[in-house]
N, C-alpha and C positions, 0 to 999 in steps of 0.2 A: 128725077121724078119717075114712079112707078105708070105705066102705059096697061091697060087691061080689054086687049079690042073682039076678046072674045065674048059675046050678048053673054047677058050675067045669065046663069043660072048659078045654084048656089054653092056645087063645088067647087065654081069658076072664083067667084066670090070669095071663098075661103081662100083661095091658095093665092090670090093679091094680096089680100090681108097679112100671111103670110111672110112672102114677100118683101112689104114695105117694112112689116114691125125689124126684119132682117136688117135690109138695107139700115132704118134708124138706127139700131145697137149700132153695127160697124163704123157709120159714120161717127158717131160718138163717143165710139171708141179711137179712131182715127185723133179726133178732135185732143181727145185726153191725153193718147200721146204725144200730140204735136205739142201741147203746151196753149196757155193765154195766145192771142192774135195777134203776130208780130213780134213774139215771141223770141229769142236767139240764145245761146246759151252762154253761159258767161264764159267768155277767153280769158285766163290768168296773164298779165299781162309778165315779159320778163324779166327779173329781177335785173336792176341799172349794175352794170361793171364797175369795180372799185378802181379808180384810178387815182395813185398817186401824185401831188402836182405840192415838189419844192419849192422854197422859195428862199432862193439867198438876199439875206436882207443885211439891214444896221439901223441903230438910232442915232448914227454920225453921220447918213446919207440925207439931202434934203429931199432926192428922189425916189426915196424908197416906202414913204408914209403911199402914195395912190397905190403902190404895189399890193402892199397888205393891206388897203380898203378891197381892192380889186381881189382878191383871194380870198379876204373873208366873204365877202359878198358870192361870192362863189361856194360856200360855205353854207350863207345861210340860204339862199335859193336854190343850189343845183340846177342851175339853169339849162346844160348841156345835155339831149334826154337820151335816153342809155347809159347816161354813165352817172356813176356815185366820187365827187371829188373828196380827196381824203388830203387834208393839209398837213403840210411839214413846214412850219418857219423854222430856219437857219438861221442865226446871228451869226455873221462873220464877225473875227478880231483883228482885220488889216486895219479896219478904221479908226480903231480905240485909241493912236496916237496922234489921230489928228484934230484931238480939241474935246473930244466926248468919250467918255468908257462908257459901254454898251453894257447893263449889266446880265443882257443873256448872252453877250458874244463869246466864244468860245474856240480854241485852235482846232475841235475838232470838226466844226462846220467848216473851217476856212481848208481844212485838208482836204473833205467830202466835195468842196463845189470846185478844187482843183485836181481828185479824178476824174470831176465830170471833165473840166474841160479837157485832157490828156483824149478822152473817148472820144469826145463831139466836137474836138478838131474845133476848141475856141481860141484864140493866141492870147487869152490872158482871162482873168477870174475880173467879174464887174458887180456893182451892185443896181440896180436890183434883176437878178436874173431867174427863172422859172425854170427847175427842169421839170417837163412831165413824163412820169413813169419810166424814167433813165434813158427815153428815146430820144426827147427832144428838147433844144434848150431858146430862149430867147428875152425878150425885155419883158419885166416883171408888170409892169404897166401896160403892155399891149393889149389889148383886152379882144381883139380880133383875133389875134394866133393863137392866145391860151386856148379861146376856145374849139378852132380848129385843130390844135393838138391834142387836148383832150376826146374829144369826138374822135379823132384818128383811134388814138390808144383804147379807148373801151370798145374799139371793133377787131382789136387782136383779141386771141385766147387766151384767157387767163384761168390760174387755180382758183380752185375753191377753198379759202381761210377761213379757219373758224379758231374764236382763241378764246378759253377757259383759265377764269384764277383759281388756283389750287388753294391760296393761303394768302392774305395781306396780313401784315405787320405796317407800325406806326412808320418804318423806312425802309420798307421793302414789298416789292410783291411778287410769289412763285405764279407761275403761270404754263398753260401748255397749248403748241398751236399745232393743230390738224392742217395738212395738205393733202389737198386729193383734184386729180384729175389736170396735174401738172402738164405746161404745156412743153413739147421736145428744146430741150434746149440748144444754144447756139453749138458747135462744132466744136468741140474740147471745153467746154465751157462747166461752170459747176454754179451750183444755186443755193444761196445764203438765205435760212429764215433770220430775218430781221425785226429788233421791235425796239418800239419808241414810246416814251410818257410823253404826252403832250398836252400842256394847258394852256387853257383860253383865255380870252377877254382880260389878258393883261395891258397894262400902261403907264407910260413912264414920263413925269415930269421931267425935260431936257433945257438945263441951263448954260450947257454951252453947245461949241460946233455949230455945225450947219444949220438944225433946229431948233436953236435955243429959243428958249421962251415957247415952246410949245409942248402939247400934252398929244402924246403918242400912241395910237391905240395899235397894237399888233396879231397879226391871224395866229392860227395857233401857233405855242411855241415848242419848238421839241428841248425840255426840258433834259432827258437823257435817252440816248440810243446805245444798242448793243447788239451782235450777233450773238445767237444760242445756239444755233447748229445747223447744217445739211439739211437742202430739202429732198434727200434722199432717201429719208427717212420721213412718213407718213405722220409721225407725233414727236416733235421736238418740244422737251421743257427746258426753264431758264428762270430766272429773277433780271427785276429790273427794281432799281433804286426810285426811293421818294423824297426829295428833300424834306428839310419839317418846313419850311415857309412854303410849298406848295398847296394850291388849295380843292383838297379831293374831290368836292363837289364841279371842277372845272377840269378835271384829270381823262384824259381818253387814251387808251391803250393803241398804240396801231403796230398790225404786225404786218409783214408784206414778204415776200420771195424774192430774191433780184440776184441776176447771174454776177460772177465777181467782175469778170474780165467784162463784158458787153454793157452791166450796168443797165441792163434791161432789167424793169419790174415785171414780174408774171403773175403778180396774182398779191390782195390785199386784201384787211379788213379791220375796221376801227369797233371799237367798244367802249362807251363810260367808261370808266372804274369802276363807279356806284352800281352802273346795270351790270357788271359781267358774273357772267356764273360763274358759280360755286360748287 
């Protein structure tokens, strides 16, 4: 409030007038810069860390159906906040002689989940087990340590993945994946870009083995994996295959980083098929 304690005469007069019309702009101009009353500016909030979270599974196992409810449901919520879960189901082929052939099971999963355990010091391969992000491994149904394992992992460093298809064909597709901002890796160690077709919401009528008589719904499935190269290199391209019974509209590309030896992941990133650039 403007104060005027000299007796008015009327240059006194004037120059309050003055004065307050001053004072007015400025505050108003204050005002306009501040923004509406209570005003705050918007924080972008940080993009959640891609974390990969296996999962060795079977449709010969009776204990393996909560596993992949618990993983998909992880899947469709992201409940864990910081982090982005990116699914790998595994079919292991140990089980296939005992009453049930798996028909996504595969000897290539069953050799993956025993370099895990040779790293993570497990004394034998089990079903249903979780590893997340090649750090940590444990029971596929735990639903308290996945998510303490995940929360750990998306608080390491990780790259930034970004992956483009060049070309689709009816059973193939060229692709190229960017890394940048790689984290140092373990002591003698080397880092593989990795990539996987993986499709969804499949399910399998099971009439024998352990779950016979039941209808099996599974998280995703890594339909096929391959290494394309070094991520030593900023832009590696590659092909990965497409069966023709796969169904593209449920197809999501994941590419990921992961040292050979340590089997640490450092960095991911999943894409439709349908949505990936071109």
């Amino acid at each position: 409030m403007l104060f005027c304690w000299i007796e008015s005469t009327k240059p006194t007069l004037i120059k309050c007038e003055i004065m307050r019309r001053f004072l007015t702009v400025m505050t108003l101009l204050v005002i306009a810069l501040a923004g509406p009353a209570g005003f705050q500016p918007a924080v972008r909030a940080a993009a959640p860390t891609p974390v990969i979270v296996e999962l060795f599974t079977s449709e010969g196992c009776s204990s393996c159906p909560p596993a992949d409810a618990l993983l998909q449901s992880f899947v469709d919520t992201q409940p864990i906040s910081g982090a982005q879960v990116i699914a790998l189901g595994h079919h292991v082929d140990y089980w296939d002689r005992l009453g049930w052939k798996d028909r996504f099971s595969s000897a290539a999963a069953t050799n993956r989940q025993q370099r895990y355990s040779q790293v993570l010091n497990v004394d034998s391969v089990y079903t249903p087990q979780m590893v997340v992000d090649g750090r940590d491994e444990l029971v596929g149904s735990d639903a308290r340590r996945a998510q303490r394992a995940i929360a750990k992992a998306a608080e390491s460093p990780h790259a930034t993945i970004a992956v483009a298809v060049e070309s689709a064909t009816s059973d193939h597709v060229s692709l190229s994946v960017s890394v940048s901002d790689l984290p140092k890796l373990s002591r003698g160690d080397r880092a593989e870009v990795v990539v996987a077709m993986v499709e969804g919401h499949l399910r399998s009528q099971v009439s024998a083995g352990e779950n016979r008589g039941r209808v099996l719904v599974h998280a995703p499935v890594v339909r096929q994996m391959t290494t394309i190269g070094e991520a030593s290199a900023s832009r590696v391209g590659g092909e990965i295959a497409i069966g023709p019974d796969w169904r593209r509209d449920q197809l999501t590309i994941v590419a990921f980083v992961q040292e050979r030896s340590s089997r640490h992941v450092l960095g991911a990133a999943a894409v439709p098929l349908q949505g990936a650039r071109r």
